[in-house]
VEXVEXPA-27978 format. One record per atom (N, C-alpha, C): residue in three letters; atom name; x, y, z. Coordinates in steps of 0.1 Angstrom, whole numbers, m for minus. Each point is the difference from the previous one (the first is absolute). Layout:
BEGIN
ALA|CA|X|Y|Z
...
//
This chain:
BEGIN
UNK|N|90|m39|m316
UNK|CA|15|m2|1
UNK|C|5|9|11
UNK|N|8|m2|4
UNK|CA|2|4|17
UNK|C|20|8|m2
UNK|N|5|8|m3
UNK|CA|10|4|m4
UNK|C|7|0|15
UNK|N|12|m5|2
UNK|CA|9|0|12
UNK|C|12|6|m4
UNK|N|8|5|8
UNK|CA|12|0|m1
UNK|C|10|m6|4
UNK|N|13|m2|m9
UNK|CA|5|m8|9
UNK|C|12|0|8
UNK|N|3|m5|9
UNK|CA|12|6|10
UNK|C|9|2|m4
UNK|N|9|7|4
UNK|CA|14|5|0
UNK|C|10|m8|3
UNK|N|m5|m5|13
UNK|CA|15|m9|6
UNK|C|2|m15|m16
UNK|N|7|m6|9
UNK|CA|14|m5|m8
UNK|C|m13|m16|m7
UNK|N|m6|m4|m11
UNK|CA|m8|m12|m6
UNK|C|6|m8|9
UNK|N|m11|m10|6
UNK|CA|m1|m17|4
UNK|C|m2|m9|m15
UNK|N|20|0|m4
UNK|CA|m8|m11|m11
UNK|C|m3|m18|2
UNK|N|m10|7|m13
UNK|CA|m7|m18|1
UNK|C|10|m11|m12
UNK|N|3|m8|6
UNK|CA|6|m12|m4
UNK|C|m2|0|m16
UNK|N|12|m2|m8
UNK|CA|m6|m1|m12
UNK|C|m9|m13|m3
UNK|N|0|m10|6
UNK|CA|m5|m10|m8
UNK|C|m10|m4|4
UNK|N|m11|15|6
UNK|CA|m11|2|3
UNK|C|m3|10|m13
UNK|N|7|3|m10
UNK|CA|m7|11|m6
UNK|C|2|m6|m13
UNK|N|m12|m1|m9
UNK|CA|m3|m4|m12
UNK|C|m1|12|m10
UNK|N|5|1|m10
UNK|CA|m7|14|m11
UNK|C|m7|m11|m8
UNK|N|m8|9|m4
UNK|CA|m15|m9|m13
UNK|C|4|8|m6
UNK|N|2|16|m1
UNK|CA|5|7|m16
UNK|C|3|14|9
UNK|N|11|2|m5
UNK|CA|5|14|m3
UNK|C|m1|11|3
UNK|N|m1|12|3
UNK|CA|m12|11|0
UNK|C|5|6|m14
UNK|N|m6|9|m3
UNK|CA|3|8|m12
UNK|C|7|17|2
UNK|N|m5|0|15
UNK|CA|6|17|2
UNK|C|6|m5|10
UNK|N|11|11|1
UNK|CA|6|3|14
UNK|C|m9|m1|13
UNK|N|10|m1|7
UNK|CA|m8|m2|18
UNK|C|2|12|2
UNK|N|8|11|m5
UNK|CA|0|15|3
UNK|C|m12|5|m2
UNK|N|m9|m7|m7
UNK|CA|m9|6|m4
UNK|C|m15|3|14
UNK|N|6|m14|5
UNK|CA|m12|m4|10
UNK|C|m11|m4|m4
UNK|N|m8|2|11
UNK|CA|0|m9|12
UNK|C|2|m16|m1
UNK|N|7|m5|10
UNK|CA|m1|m12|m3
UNK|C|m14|m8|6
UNK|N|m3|m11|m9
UNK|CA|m19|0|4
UNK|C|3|m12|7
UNK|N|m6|m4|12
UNK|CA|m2|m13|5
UNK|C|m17|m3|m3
UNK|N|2|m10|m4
UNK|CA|m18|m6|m1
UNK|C|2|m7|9
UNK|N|m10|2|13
UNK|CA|m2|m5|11
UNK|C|m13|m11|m6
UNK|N|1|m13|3
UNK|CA|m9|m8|m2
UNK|C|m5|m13|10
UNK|N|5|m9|2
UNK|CA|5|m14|8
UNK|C|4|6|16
UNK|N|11|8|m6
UNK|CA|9|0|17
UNK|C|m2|18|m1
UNK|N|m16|1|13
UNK|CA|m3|13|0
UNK|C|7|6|14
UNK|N|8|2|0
UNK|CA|7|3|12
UNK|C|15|10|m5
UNK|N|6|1|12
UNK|CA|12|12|m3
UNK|C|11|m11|6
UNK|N|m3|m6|12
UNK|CA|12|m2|9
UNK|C|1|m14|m8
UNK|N|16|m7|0
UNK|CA|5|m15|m7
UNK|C|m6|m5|m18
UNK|N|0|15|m1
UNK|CA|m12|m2|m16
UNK|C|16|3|m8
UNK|N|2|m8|m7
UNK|CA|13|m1|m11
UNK|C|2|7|m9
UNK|N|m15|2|m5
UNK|CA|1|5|m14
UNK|C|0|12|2
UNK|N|m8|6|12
UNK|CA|m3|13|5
UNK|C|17|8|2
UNK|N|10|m10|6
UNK|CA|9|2|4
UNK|C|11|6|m11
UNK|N|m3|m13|m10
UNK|CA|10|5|m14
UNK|C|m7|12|m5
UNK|N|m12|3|0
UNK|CA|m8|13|m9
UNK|C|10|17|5
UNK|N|1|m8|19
UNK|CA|4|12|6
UNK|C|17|1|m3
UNK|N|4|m9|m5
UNK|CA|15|m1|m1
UNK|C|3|9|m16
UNK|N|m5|m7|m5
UNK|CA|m2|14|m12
UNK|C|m2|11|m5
UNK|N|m11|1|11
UNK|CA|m4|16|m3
UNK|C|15|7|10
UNK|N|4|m8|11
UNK|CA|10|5|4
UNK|C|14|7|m10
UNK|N|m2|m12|m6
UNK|CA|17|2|m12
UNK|C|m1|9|m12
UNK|N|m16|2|m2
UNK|CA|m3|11|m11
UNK|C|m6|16|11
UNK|N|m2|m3|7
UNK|CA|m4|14|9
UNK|C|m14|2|m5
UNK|N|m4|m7|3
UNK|CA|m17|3|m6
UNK|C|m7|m7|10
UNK|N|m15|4|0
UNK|CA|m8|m7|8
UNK|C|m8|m12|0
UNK|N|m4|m5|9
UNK|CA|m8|m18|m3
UNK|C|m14|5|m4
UNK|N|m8|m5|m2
UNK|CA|m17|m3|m3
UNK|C|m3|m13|3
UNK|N|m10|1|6
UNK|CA|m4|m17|2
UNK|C|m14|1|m6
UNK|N|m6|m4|m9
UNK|CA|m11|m1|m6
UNK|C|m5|m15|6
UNK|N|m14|1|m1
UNK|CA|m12|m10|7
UNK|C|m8|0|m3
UNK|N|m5|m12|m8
UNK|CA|m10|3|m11
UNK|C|m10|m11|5
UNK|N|m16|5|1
UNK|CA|m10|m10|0
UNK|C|m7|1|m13
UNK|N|m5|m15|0
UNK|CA|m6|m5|m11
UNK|C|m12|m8|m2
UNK|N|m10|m1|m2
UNK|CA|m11|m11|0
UNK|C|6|m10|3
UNK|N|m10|m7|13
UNK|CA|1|m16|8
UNK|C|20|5|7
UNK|N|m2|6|4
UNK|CA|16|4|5
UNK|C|1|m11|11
UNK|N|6|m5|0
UNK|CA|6|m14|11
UNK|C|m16|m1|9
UNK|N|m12|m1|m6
UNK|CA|m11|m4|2
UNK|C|m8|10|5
UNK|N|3|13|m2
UNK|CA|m7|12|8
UNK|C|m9|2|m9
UNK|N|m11|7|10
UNK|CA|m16|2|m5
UNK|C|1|18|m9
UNK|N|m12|4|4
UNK|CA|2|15|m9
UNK|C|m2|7|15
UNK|N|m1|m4|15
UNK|CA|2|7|12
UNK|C|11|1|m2
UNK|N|9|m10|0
UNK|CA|19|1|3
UNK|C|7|3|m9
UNK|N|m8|2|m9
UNK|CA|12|8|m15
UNK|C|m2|13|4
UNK|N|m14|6|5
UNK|CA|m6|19|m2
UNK|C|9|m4|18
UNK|N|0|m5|5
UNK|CA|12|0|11
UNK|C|14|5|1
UNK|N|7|m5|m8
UNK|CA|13|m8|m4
UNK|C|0|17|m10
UNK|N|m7|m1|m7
UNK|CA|2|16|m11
UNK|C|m1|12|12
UNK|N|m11|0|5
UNK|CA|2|12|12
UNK|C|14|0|7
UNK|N|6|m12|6
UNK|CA|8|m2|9
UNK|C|13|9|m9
UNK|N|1|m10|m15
UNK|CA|12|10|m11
UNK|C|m1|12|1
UNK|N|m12|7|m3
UNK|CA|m1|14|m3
UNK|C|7|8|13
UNK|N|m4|m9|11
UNK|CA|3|12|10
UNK|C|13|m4|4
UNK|N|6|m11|m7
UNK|CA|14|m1|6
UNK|C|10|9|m16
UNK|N|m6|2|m5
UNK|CA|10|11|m10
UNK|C|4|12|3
UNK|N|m8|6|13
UNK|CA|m5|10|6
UNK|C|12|2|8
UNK|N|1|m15|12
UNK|CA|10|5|10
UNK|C|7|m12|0
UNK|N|3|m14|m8
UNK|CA|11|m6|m3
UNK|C|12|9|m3
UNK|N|6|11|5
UNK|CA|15|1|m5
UNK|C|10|m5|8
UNK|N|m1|m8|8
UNK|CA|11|m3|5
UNK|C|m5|m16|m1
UNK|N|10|m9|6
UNK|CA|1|m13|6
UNK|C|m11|m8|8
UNK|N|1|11|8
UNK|CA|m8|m2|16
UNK|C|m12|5|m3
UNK|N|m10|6|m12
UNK|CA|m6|4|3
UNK|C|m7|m10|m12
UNK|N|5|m10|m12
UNK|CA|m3|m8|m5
UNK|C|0|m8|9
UNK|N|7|m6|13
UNK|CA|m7|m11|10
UNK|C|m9|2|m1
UNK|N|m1|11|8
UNK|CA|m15|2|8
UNK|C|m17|0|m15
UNK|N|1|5|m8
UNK|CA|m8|m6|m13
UNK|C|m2|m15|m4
UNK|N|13|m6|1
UNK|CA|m2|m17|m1
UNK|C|m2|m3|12
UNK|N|m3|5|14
UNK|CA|m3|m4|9
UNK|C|m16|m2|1
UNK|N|m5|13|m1
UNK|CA|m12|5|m1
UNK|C|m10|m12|m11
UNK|N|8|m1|m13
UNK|CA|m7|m6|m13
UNK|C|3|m14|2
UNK|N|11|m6|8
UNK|CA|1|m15|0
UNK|C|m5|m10|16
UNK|N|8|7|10
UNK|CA|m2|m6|7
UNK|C|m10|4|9
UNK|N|m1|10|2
UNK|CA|m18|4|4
UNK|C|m12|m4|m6
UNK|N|4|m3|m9
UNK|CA|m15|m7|m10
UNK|C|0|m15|4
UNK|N|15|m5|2
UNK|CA|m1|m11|2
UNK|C|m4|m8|14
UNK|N|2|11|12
UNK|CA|1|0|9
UNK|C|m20|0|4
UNK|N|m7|9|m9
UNK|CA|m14|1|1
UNK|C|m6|m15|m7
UNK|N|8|m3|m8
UNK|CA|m9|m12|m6
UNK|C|4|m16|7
UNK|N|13|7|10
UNK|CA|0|m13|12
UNK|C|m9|m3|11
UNK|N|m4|16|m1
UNK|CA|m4|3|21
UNK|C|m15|m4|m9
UNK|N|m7|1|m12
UNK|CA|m13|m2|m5
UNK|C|0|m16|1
UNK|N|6|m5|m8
UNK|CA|0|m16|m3
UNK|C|3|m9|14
UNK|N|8|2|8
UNK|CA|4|m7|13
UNK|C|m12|6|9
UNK|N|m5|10|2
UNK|CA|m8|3|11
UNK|C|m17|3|1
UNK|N|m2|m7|m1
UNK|CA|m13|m5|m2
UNK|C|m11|18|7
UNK|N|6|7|9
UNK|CA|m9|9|9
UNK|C|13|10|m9
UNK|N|1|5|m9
UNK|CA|7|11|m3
UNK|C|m10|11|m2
UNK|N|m11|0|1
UNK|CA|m6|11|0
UNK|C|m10|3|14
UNK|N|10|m4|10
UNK|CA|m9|4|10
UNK|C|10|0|12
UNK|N|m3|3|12
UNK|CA|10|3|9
UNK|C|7|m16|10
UNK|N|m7|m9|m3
UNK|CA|5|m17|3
UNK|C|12|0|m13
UNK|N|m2|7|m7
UNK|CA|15|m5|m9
UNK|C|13|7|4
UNK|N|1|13|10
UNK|CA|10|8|5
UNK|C|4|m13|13
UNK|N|15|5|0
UNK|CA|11|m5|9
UNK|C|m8|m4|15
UNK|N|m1|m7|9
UNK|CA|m3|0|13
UNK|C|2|11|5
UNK|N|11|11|1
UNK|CA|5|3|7
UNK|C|m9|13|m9
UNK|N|1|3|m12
UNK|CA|m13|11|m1
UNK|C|m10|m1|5
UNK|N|m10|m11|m4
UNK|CA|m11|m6|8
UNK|C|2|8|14
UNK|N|7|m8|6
UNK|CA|0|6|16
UNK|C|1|15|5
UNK|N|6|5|m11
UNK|CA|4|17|2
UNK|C|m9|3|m3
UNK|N|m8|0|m10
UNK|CA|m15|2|m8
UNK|C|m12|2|10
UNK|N|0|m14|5
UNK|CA|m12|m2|8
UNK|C|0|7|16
UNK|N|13|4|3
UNK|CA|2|5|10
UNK|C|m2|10|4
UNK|N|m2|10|m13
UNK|CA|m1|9|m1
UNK|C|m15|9|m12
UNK|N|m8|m11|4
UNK|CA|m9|m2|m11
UNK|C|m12|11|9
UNK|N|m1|m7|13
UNK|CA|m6|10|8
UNK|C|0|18|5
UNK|N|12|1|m9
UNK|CA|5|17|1
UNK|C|m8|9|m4
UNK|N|3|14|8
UNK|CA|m11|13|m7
UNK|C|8|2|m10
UNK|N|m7|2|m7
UNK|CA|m2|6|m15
UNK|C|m4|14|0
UNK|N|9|7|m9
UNK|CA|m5|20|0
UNK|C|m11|m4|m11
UNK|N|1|m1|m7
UNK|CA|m11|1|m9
UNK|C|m9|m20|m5
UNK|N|m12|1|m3
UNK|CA|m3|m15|m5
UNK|C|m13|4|m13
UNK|N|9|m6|m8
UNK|CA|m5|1|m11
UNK|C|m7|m13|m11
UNK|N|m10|m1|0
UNK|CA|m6|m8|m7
UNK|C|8|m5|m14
UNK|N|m4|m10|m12
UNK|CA|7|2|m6
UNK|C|m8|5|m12
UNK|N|m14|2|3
UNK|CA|m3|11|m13
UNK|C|6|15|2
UNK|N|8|2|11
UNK|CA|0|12|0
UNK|C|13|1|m6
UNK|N|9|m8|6
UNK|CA|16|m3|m10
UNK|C|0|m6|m10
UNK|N|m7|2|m6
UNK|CA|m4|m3|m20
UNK|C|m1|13|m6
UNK|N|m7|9|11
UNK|CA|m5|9|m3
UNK|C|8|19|2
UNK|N|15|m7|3
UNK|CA|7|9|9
UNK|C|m2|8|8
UNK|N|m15|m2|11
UNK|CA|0|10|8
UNK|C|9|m2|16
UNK|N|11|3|m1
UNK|CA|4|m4|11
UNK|C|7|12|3
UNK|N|9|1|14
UNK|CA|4|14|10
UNK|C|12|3|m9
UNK|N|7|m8|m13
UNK|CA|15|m4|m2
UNK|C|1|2|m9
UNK|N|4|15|m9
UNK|CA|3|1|m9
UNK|C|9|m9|m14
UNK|N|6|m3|5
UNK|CA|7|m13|m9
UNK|C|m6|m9|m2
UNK|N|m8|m8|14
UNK|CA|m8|m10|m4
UNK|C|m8|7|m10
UNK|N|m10|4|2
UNK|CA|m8|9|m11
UNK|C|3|0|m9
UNK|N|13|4|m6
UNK|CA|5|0|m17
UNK|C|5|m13|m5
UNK|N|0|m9|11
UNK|CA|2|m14|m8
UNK|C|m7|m7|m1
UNK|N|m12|6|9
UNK|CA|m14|m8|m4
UNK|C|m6|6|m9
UNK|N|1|10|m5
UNK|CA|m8|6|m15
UNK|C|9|m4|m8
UNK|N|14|m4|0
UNK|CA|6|0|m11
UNK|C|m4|m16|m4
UNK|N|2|m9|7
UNK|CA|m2|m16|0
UNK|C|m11|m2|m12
UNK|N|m12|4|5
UNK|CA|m12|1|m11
UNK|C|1|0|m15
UNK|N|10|10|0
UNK|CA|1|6|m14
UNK|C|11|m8|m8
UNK|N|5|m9|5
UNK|CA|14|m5|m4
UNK|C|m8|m7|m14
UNK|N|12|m2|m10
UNK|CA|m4|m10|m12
UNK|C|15|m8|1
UNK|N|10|6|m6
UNK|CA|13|m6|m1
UNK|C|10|5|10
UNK|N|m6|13|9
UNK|CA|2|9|6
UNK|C|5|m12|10
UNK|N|12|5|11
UNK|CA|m1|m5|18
UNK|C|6|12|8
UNK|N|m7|1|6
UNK|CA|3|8|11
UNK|C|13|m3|9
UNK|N|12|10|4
UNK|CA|10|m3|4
UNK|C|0|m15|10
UNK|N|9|m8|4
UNK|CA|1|m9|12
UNK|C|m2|5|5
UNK|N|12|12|11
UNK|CA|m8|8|15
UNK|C|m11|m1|m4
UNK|N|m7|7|m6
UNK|CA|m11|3|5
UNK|C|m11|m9|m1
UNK|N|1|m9|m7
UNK|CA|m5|m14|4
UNK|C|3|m3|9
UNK|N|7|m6|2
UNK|CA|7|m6|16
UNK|C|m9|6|15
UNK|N|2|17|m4
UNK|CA|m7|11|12
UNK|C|m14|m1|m3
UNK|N|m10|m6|m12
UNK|CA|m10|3|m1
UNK|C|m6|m13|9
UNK|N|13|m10|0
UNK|CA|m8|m12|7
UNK|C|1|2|14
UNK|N|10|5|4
UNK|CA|2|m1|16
UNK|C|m8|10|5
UNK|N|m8|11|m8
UNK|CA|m5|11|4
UNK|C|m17|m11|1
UNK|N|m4|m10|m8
UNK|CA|m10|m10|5
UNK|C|2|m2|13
UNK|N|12|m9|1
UNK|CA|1|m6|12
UNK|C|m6|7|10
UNK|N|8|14|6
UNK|CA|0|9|10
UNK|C|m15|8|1
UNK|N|m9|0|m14
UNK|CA|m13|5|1
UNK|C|m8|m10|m2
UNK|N|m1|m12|4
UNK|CA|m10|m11|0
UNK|C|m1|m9|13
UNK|N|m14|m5|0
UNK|CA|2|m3|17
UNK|C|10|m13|2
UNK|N|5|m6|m7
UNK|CA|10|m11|2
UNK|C|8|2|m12
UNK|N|9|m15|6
UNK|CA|6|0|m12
UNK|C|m2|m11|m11
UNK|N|m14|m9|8
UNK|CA|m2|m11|m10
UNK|C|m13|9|m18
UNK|N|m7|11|8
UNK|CA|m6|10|m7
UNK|C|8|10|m10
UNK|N|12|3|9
UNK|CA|9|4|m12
UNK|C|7|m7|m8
UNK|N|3|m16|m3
UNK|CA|1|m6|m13
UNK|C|m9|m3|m5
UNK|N|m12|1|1
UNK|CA|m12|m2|m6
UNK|C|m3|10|m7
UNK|N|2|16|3
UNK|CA|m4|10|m5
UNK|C|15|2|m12
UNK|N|11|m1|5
UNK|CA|9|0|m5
UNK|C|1|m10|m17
UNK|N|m4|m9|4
UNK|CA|5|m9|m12
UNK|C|m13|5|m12
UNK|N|m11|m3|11
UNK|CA|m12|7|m9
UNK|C|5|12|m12
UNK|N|3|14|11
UNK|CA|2|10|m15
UNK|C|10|m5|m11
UNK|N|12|m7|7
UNK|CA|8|m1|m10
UNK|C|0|m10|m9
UNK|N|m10|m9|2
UNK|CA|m6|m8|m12
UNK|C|m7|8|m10
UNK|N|m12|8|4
UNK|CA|m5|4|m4
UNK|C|3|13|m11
UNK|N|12|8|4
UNK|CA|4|14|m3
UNK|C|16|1|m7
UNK|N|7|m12|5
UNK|CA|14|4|m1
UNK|C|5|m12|m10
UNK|N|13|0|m9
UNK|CA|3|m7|m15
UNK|C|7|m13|6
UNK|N|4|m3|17
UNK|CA|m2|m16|3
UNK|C|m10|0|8
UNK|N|m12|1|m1
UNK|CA|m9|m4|1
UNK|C|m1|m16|2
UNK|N|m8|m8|7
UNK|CA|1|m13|m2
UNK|C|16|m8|m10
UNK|N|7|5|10
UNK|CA|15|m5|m4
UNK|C|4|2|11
UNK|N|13|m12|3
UNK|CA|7|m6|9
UNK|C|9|17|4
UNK|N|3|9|m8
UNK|CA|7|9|4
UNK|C|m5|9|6
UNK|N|m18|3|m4
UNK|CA|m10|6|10
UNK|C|m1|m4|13
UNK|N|m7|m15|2
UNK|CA|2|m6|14
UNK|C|11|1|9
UNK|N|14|m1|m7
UNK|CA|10|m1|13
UNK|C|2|16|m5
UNK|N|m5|11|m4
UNK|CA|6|12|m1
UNK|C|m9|1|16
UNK|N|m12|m2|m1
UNK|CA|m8|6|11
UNK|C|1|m8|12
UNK|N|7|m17|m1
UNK|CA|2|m5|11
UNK|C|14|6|8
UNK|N|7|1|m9
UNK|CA|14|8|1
UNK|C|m3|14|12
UNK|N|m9|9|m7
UNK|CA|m6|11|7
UNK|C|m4|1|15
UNK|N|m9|m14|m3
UNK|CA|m10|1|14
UNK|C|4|m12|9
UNK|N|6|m8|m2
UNK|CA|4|m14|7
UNK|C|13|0|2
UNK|N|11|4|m10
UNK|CA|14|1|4
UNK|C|5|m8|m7
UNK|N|m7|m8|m15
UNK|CA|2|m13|m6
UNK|C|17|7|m5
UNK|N|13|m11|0
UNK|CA|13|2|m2
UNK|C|1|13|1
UNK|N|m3|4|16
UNK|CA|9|10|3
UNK|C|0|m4|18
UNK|N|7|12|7
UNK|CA|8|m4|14
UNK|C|m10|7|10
UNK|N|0|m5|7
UNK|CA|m5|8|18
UNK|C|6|14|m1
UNK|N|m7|10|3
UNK|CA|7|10|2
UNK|C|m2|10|13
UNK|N|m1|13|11
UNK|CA|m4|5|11
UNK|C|m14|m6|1
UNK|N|m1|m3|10
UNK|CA|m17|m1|0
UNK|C|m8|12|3
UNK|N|m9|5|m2
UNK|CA|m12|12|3
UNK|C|m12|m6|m2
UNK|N|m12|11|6
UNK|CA|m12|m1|m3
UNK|C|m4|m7|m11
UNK|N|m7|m8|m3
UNK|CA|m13|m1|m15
UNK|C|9|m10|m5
UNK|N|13|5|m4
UNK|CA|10|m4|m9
UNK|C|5|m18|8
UNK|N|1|0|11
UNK|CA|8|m10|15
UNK|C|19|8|m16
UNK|N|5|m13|m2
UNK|CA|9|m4|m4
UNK|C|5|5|m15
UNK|N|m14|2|m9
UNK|CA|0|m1|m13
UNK|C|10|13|m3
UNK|N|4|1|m10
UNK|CA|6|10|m10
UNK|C|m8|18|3
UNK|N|2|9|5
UNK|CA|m8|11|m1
UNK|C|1|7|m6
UNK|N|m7|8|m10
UNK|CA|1|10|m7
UNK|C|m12|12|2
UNK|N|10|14|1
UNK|CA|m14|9|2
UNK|C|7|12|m11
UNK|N|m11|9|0
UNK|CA|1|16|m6
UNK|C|10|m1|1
UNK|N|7|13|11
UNK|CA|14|m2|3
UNK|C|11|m3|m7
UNK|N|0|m13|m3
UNK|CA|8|m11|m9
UNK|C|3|2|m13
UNK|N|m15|7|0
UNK|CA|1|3|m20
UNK|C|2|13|m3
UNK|N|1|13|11
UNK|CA|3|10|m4
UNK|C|13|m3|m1
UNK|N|7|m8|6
UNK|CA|17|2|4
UNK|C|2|m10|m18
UNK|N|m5|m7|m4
UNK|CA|2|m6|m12
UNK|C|m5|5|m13
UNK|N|m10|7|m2
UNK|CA|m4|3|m12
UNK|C|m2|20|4
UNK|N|m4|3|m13
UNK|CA|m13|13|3
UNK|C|m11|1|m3
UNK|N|m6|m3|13
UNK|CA|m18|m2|2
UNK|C|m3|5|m8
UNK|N|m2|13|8
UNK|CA|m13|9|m9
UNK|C|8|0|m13
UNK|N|7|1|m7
UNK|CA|m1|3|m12
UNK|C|1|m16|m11
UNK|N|2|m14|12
UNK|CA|m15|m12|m7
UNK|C|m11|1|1
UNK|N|m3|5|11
UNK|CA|m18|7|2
UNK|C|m6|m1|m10
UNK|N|8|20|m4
UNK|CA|m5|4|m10
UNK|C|m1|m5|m15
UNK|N|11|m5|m4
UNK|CA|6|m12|m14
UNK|C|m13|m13|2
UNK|N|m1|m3|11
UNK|CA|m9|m10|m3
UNK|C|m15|0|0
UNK|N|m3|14|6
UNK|CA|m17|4|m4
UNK|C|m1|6|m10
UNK|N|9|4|m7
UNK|CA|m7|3|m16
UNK|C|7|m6|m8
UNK|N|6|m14|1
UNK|CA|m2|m9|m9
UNK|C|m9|m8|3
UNK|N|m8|m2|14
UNK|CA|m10|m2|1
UNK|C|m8|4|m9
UNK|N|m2|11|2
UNK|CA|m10|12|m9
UNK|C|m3|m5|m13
UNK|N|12|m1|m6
UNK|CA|5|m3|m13
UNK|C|m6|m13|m3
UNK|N|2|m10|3
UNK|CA|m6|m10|m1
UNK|C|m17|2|m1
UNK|N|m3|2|12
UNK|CA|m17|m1|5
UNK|C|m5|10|m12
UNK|N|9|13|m9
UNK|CA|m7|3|m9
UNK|C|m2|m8|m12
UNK|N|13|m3|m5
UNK|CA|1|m9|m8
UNK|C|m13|m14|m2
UNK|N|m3|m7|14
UNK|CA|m5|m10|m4
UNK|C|m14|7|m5
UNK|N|m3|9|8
UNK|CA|m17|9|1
UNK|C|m1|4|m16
UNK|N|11|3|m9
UNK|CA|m1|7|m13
UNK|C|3|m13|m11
UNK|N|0|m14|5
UNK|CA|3|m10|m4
UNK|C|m12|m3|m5
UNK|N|m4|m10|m16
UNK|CA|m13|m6|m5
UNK|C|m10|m7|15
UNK|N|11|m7|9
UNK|CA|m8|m7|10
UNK|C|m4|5|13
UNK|N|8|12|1
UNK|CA|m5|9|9
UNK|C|m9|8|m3
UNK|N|m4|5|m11
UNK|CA|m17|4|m5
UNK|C|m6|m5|3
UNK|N|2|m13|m3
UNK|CA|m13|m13|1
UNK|C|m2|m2|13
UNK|N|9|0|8
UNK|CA|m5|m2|14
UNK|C|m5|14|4
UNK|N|1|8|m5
UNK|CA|m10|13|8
UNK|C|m11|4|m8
UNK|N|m1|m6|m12
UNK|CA|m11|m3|m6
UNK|C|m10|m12|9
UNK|N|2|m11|6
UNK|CA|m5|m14|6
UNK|C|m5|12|12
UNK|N|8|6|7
UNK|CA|m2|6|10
UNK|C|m6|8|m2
UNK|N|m5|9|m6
UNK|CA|m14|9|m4
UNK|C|7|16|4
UNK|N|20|m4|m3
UNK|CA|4|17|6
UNK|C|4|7|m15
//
């Protein structure tokens, strides 16, 4: 349940003979919050009910909640889109406190999902670089011929040996994931850091889609493929300067993520939960057995 507050300025009221009571409440509205059960109409903006919830908590001075509840067979979702849909909640309890920032969570959980399970279904080449825009294509291949500072195999970026600190920590971290996901940026930068270290870019969706089938929790899901066509092809997104390696595509480097996060001290947070893990499985019934199989 996602607690908001609610505005100050003057209630938009809603028409009475839009509002029905089924029963009563039993306490005061002083008491708060007033709860919206968000269900049918998951949205903020032209949502009625959403609107009277906020008109109330206005006239008692108390705050809104919008609770969102999933449930077995949820408007036909699997057990991917519910451990989805629950991740998406958890982390919107976090930083839903305003308006604008519940958009951006029903942005993320509705129409991005929806948006991957169009570009999957309508586009027959979504996992390869014939399914990006012409005009990527063209930027792509024009620049497919480019030096490269570093070229890295893709056993070796499984294996995070590369010049790039960050890359590195999101390639050990990927492995280890169970329910775990590793931030967007740094998905997003773990793909484009493919791009720029592989000898094309028909090689970097191949290497790309590869790990994250294999390693990451959309794996073989529509949100995986256009996360990494998104990345490396430009899938619904714009032209941007052109440079080296990159022609047109979106660029992200180091640089970028000092100015946004603090590196070293993800670095560090994420090689000894590393740690943590790789002990954990090793002191696990099945991690015996496998160094028992193995004669260590």
């Amino acid at each position: 349940m996602t607690s908001l507050t609610s505005p100050s300025s003057k209630p938009t009221s809603v028409q009475p003979g839009r509002i029905r009571v089924l029963k009563e409440g039993s306490h005061s509205l002083r008491n708060g919050p007033v709860v919206y059960w968000m269900f049918r109409d998951q949205r903020l903006k032209d949502n009625w009910a959403l609107i009277h919830a906020v008109d109330q908590a206005n006239k008692a001075n108390v705050p809104v909640a919008i609770a969102f509840n999933l449930f077995e067979q949820f408007m036909g979702a699997k057990a991917r889109q519910l451990d989805f849909c629950t991740e998406m909640c958890l982390r919107g309890t976090r930083f839903a406190e305003t308006l604008c920032s519940v958009d951006t969570f029903l942005e993320e959980l509705i129409v991005r999902r929806e948006l991957a399970d169009n570009f999957c279904y309508y586009q027959p080449n979504y996992d390869t670089i014939q399914g990006a825009w012409e005009w990527a294509r063209k930027t792509l291949m024009d620049h497919a011929a480019d030096k490269r500072e570093h070229i890295y195999t893709r056993e070796r970026l499984e294996k995070a040996q590369t010049a790039d600190p960050v890359e590195n920590v999101v390639c050990m971290f990927i492995p280890c994931l169970t329910w775990m996901k590793a931030l967007n940026l740094l998905i997003m930068y773990w793909a484009k850091k493919i791009l720029e270290w592989t000898t094309g870019p028909k090689e970097a969706i191949e290497i790309c889609i590869y790990l994250n089938d294999k390693y990451s929790i959309d794996g073989r899901d529509p949100n995986g493929y256009v996360g990494c066509m998104w990345s490396i092809c430009g899938v619904h997104d714009q032209g941007w300067r052109e440079r080296p390696v990159f022609g047109k595509i979106r660029y992200m480097n180091y640089a970028g993520c000092k100015r946004k996060f603090d590196v070293d001290g993800y670095i560090a947070y994420i090689k000894r939960l590393v740690g943590e893990i790789k002990k954990r499985k090793a002191e696990s019934p099945v991690g015996r057995k496998t160094k028992q199989l193995r004669g260590e």
